[in-house]
C-alpha positions in Angstrom: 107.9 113.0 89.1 107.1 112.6 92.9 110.1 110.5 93.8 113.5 110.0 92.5 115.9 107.7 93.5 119.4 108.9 92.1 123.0 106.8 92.1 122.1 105.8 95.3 125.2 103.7 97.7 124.8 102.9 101.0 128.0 100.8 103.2 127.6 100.4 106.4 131.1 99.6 108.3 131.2 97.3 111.4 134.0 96.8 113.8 135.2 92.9 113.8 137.0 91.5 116.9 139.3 88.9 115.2 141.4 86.7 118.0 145.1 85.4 116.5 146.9 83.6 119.2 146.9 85.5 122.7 146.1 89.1 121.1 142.2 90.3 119.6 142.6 92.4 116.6 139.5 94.7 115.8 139.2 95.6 112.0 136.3 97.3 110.3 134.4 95.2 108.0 132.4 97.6 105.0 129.3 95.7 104.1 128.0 97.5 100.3 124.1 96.8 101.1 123.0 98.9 97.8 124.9 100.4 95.6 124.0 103.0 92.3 120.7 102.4 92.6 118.0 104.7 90.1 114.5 104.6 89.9 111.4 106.8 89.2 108.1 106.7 91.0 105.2 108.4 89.3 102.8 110.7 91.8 99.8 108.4 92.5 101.9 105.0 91.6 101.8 101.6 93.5 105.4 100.3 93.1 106.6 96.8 94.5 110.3 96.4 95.8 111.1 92.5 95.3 114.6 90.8 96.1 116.7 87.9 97.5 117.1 88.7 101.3 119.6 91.0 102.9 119.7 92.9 99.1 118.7 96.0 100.9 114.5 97.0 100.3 114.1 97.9 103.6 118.2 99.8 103.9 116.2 101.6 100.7 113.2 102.2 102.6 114.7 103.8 105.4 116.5 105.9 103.7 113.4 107.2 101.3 111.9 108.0 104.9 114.6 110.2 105.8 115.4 107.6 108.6 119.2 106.9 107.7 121.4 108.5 105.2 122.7 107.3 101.6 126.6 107.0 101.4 126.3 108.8 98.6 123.6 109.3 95.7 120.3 110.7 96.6 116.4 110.8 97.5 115.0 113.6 96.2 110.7 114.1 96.7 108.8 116.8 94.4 112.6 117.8 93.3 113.7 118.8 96.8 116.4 116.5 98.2 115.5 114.2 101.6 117.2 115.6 104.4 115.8 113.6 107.1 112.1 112.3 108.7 109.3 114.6 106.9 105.5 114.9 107.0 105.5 114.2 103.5 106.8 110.3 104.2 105.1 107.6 106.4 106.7 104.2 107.2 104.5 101.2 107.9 106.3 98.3 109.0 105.9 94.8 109.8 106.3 95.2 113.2 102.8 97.0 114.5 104.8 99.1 117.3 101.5 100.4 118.9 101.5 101.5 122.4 99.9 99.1 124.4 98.9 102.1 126.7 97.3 103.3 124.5 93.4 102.9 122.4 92.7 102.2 118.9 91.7 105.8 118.6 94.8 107.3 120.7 97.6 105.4 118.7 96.2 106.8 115.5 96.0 110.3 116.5 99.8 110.3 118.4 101.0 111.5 115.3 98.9 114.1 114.8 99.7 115.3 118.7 103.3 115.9 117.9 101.8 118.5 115.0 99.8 120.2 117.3 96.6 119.5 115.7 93.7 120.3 118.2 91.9 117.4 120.1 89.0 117.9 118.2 90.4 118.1 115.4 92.5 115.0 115.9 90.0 112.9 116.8 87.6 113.7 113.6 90.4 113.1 111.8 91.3 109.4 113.5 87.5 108.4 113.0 87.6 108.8 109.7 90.4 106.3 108.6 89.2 104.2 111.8 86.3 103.9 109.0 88.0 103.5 106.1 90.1 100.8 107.4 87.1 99.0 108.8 88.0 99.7 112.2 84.9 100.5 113.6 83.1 99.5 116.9 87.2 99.1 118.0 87.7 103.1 119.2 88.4 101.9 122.9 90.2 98.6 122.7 93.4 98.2 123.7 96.7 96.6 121.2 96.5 93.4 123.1 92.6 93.1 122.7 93.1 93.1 118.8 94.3 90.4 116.4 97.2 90.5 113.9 95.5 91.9 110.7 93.2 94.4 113.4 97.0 95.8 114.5 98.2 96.0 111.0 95.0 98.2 110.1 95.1 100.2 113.1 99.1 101.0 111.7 97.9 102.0 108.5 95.2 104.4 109.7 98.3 106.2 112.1 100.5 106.4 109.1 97.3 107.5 106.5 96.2 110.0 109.5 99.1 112.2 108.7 98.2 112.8 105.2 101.7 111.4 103.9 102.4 112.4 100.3 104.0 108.9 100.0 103.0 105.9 101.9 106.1 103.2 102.9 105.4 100.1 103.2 108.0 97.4 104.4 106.5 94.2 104.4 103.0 95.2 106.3 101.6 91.9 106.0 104.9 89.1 106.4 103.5 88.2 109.6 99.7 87.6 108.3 98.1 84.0 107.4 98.0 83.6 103.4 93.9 84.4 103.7 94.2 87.2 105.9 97.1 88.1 104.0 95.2 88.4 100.6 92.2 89.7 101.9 94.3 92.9 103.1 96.1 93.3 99.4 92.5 93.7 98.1 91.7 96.3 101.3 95.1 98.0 100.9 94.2 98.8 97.0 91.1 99.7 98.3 92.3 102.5 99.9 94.7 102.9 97.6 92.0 104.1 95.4 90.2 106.3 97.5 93.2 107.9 99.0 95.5 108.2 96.0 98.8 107.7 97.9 102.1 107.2 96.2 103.1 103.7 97.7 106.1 102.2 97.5 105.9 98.3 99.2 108.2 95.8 100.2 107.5 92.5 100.0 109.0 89.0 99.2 106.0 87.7 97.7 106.2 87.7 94.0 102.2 86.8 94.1 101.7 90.0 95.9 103.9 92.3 93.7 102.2 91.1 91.0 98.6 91.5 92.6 99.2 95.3 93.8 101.5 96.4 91.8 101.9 99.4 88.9 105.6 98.7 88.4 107.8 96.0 90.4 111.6 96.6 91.0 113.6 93.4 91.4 116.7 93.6 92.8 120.2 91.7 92.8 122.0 90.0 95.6 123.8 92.4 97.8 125.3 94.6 96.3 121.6 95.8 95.9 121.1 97.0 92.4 117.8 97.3 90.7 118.4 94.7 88.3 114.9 95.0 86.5 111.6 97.2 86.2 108.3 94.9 84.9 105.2 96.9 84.3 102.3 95.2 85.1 100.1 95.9 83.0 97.1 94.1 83.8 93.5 95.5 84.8 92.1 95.2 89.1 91.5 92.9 90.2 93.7 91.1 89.4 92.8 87.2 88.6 96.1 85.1 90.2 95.1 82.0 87.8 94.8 84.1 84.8 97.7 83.0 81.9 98.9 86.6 82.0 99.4 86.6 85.9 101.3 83.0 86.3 103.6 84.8 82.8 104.5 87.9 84.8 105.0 85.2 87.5 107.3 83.5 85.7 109.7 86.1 84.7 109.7 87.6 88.2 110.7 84.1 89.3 113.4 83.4 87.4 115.2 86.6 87.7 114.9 85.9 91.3 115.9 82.8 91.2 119.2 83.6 89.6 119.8 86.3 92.3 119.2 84.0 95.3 121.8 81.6 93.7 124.5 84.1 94.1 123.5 84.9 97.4 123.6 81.4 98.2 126.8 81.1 96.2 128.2 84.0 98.5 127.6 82.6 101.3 129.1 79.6 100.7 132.2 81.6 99.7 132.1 84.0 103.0 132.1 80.3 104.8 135.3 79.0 103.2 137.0 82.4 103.6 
């Protein structure tokens, strides 16, 4: 088992300035963003997070990297519980945060300068997923001479450059166009394959769970609970017209569906309240 999420809670509390009459009265507000969550990721597995929004993927996420802590419950990778940010872990999200002082080749070896690998040394390394994420010919630009989907890939080769036992993903390609976007599901899976990284992905495509995924996770409305696991079983690539594809599609969309009506419903209730 590479990763195992166990009765895992996480409330965040925020202080509330209320004003009644003349005086403010602060109070602290608990928001339950997950709550007993458990799942299983197999070593080598492509596993899809799916959920109504503000359910908690990326509160999940974050906490998998070791960048905030559980409530209560825990993370535990290779057996040994997650203490905090580890070399083992690598977060790509949506947001590219590149330096823009910074080249192609120089934001994918900054990680590898805070392990004190040596020049050389780092700058093999970058080359070689500046290749395999078709990067090429792009060494010396600059972030602002790239496009979207060129940024995203330049991300993915600083967090592959580490050698992360398990890659992150938190919606990497919300911001793409739906061509670019598909075209980098079929590249990610591609180096998926020749990298053979445990990857765990956020997304709220259902189309793109279904596409890269081994095993997708929905969740409920906040509370976030994994509500259900669907093992797609289905051979690469996979055909999105195909009558097994638009099935799985089906029953990931109605048990969303039914999720984002109580979110909607809570809402409405929060509202009147």
């Amino acid at each position: 088992m590479k990763l195992e999420v166990v009765s895992l809670t996480k409330i965040y509390r925020h202080n509330i300035r209320n004003k009644i009459g003349n005086k403010h009265i602060c109070n602290d507000e608990c928001v339950i963003a997950v709550e007993n969550v458990n799942f299983r990721v197999e070593e080598g597995e492509f596993v899809c997070i799916l959920g109504p929004s503000g359910c908690g993927k990326t509160t999940i996420v974050r906490i998998i990297a070791g960048l905030d802590s559980p409530t209560s419950g825990e993370v535990l990778v290779d057996g040994v519980p997650v203490r905090g940010p580890g070399k083992d872990r690598c977060v790509v999200f949506q947001e590219f945060a590149l330096f823009p002082w910074r080249t192609v080749l120089k934001n994918i070896t900054f990680g590898l300068e805070n392990t004190g690998v040596p020049k050389d040394e780092r700058e093999r390394i970058a080359r070689k997923y500046i290749r395999l994420v078709g990067l090429e010919g792009f060494e010396n630009a600059y972030p602002h001479e790239l496009s979207g989907g060129m940024k995203q890939r330049v991300a993915i080769a600083r967090a592959l450059a580490i050698d992360p036992d398990i890659l992150l993903m938190d919606e990497p390609f919300g911001s793409l166009d739906a061509q670019t976007r598909n075209l980098f599901q079929e590249e990610l899976l591609r180096i998926w394959y020749e990298t053979s990284k445990t990857i765990i992905f956020v997304t709220h495509s259902v189309d793109e769970a279904i596409f890269l995924a081994d095993k997708i996770l929905i969740m409920t409305a906040r509370p976030g609970k994994i509500k259900k696991e669907i093992d797609v079983d289905l051979p690469r690539m996979r055909n999105r017209t195909s009558k097994e594809f638009n099935e799985i599609r089906s029953c990931v969309l109605d048990e969303l569906r039914q999720e984002a009506l109580k979110a909607m419903m809570m809402q409405h209730m929060k509202r009147l309240s």
